[in-house]
C-alpha positions as CSV (number, residue, x, y, z in Angstrom):
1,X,-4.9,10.3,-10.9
2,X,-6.4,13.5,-10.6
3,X,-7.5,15.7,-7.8
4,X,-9.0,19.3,-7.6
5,X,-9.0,21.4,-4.3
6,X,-12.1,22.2,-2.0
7,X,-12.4,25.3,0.3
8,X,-14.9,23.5,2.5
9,X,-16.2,20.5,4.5
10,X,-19.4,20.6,2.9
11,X,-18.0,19.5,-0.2
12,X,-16.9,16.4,1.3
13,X,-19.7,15.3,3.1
14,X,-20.6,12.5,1.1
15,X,-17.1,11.0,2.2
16,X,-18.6,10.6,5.8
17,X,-21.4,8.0,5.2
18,X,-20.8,4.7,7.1
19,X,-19.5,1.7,4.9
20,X,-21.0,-0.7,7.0
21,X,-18.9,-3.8,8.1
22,X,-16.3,-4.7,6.0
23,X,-15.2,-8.1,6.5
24,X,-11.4,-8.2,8.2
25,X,-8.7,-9.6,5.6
26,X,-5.8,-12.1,5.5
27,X,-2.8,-10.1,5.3
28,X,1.1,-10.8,6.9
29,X,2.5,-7.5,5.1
30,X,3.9,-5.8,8.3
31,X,3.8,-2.3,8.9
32,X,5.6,-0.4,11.4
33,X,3.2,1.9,13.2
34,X,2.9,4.7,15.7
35,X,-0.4,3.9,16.8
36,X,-4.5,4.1,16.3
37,X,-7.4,6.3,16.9
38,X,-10.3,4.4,17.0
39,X,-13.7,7.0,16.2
40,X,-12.2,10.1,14.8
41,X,-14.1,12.6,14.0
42,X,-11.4,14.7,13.4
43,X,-9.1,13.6,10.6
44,X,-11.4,13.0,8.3
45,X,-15.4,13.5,6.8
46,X,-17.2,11.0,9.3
47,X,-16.2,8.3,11.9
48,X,-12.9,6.8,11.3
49,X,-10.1,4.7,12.2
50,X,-7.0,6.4,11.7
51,X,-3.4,4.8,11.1
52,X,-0.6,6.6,12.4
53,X,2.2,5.3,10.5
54,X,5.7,5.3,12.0
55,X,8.8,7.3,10.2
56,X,8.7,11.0,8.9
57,X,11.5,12.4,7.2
58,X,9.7,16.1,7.0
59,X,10.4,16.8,10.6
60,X,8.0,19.9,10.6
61,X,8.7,22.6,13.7
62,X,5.6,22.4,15.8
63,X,4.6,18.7,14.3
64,X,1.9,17.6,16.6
65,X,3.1,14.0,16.3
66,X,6.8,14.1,17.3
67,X,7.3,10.7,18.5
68,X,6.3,9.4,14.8
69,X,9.0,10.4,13.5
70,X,11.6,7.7,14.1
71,X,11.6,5.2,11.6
72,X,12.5,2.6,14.2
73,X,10.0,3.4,16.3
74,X,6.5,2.3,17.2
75,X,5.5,-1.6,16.8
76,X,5.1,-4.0,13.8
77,X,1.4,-4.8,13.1
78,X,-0.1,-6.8,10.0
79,X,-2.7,-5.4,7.3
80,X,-4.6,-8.2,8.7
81,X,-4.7,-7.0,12.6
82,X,-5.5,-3.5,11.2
83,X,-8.6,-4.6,9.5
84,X,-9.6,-6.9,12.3
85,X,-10.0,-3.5,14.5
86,X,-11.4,-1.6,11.3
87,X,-14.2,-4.4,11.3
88,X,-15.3,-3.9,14.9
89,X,-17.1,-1.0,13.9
90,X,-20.0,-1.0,11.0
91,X,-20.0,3.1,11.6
92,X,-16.4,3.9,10.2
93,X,-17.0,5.9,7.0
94,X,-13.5,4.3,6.1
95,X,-9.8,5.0,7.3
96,X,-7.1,7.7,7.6
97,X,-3.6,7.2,7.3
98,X,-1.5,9.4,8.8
99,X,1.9,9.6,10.8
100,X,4.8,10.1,10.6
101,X,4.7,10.1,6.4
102,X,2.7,7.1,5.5
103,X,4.0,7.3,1.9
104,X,7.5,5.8,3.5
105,X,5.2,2.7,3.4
106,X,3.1,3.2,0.4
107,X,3.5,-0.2,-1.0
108,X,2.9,-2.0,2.4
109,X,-0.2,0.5,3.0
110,X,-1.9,0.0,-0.7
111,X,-3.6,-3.6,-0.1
112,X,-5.1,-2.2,3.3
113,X,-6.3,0.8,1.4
114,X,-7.6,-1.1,-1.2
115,X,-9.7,-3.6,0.5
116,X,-11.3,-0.9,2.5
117,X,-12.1,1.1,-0.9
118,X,-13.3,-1.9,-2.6
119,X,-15.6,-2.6,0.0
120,X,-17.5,0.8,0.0
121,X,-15.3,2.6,2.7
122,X,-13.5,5.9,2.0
123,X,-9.4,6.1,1.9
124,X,-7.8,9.6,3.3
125,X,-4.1,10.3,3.2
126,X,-2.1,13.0,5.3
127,X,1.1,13.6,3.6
128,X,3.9,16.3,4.2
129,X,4.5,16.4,0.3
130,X,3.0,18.6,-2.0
131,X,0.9,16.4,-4.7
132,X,3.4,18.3,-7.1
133,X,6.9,17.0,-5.3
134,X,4.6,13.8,-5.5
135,X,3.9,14.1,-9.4
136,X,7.1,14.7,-9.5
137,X,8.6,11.4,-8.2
138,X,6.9,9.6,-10.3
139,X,7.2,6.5,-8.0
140,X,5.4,3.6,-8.9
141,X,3.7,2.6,-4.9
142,X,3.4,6.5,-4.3
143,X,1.3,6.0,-7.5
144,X,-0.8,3.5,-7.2
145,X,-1.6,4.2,-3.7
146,X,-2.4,7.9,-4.7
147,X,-4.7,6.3,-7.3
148,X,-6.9,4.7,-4.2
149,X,-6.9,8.0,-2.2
150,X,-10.6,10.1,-2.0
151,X,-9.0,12.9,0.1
152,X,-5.5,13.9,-0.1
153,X,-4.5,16.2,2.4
154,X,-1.3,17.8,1.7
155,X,1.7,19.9,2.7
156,X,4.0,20.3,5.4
157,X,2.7,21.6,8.5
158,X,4.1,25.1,8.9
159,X,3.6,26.2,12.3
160,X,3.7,30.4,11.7
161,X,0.9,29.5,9.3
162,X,-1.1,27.3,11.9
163,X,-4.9,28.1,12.0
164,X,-6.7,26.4,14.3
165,X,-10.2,26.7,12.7
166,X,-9.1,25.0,9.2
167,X,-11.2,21.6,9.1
168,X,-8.5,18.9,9.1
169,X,-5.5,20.3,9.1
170,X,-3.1,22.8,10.8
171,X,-1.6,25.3,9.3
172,X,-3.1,27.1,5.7
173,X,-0.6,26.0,3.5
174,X,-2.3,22.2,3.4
175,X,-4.8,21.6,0.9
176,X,-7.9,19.4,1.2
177,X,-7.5,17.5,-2.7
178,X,-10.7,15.7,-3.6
179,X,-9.9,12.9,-6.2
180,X,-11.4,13.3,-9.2
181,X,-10.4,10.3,-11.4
């Protein structure tokens, strides 16, 4: 898996075409969430659904998500409920998952993020680890799931380095990462 950073949005554009509808799948792997935003234009190149897993161990002053951070918090919902909403709208360019730390679920996460890449749909992950500390695991889900990604957008949000006009994401230290492989 490789990945090489982009300065700008423009770069990514081709990441924001619809998908079209991808058909919902069978799935009882749970996953415990935070919550959805259905039509995002914001965390991500095009429309999107985006996943808000539950759990963050990064606790970042400033985090914009707070209430994601308890593992025990949120609600159980299956890979197959998620990609029943996901199908509901033929104008999602694909999905975003983001939290909390969706990597604390990367296993449960990869089949959902594989059937939506699969199927012509774009994958982007939000992650408070640096692809290096990442690398560095060397942990088999983390892996695999890193090999589905298109967009990798990394770092911990640092909230004396918060810019407000960075395209998808907070503070400067984040990097948009582009996969490559």
């Amino acid at each position: 898996m490789k990945f090489r950073e982009v300065q700008g949005v423009q770069e990514l554009s081709f990441l924001g075409r619809p998908a079209g509808r991808i058909p919902s799948m069978q799935n009882d792997t749970l996953l415990r969430v935070a919550g959805f935003t259905e039509g995002s234009i914001a965390d991500g190149p095009g429309i999107r659904l985006v996943l808000f897993t539950q759990g963050c161990p990064h606790h970042c002053p400033g985090c914009h998500n707070p209430a994601t951070h308890d593992p025990a918090g949120g609600r159980w919902i299956s890979l197959g409920e998620i990609s029943e909403i996901y199908e509901k709208n033929p104008l999602y360019a694909g999905i975003t998952l983001s939290g909390g730390e969706p990597l604390l679920q990367a296993a449960a996460l990869l089949p959902l993020a594989r059937h939506i890449k699969e199927r012509g749909g774009t994958v982007v992950l939000y992650t408070g680890y640096t692809l290096e500390k990442l690398q560095a695991k060397n942990d088999k889900d983390i892996n695999d799931i890193l090999r589905v990604m298109d967009l990798l957008i990394d770092g911990p949000y640092i909230e004396e380095r918060r810019n407000a006009a960075l395209s998808y994401r907070g503070s400067e230290n984040q990097r948009l990462l582009l996969s490559v492989s």
